[in-house]
C-alpha positions, 0 to 999 in steps of 0.5 A: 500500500502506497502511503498518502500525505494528509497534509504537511506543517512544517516539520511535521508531516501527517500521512496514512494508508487504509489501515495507519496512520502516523506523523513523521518528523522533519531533520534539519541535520539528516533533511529526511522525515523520520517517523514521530508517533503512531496515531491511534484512531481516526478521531486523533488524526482528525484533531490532530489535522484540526489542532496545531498544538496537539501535534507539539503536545505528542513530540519527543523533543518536547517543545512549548504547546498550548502556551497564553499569556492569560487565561481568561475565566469560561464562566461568566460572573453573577 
C-alpha cells in the first residue's frame, strides 16, 4: 500500500494508508522525515489535522504547546 500525505506543517508531516496512520518528523541535520508517533484512531488524526498544538503536545523533543499569556475565566460572573 502506497502511503498518502494528509497534509504537511512544517516539520511535521501527517500521512496514512487504509489501515495507519502516523506523523513523521522533519531533520534539519539528516533533511529526511523520520517517523514521530503512531496515531491511534481516526478521531486523533482528525484533531490532530484540526489542532496545531496537539501535534507539539505528542513530540519527543518536547517543545512549548498550548502556551497564553492569560487565561481568561469560561464562566461568566453573577
Amino acid at each position: 500500500m502506497k502511503p498518502t500525505i494528509l497534509m504537511e506543517r512544517f516539520p511535521y508531516r501527517f500521512m496514512e494508508t487504509k489501515k495507519r496512520g502516523w506523523i513523521e518528523k522533519y531533520n534539519i541535520h539528516t533533511k529526511r522525515y523520520s517517523h514521530m508517533y503512531e496515531v491511534d484512531s481516526e478521531r486523533q488524526m482528525a484533531t490532530l489535522l484540526e489542532d496545531s498544538e496537539y501535534v507539539l503536545w505528542l513530540d519527543p523533543e518536547n517543545p512549548p504547546c498550548y502556551t497564553r499569556n492569560a487565561v481568561s475565566n469560561p464562566y461568566p460572573k453573577l
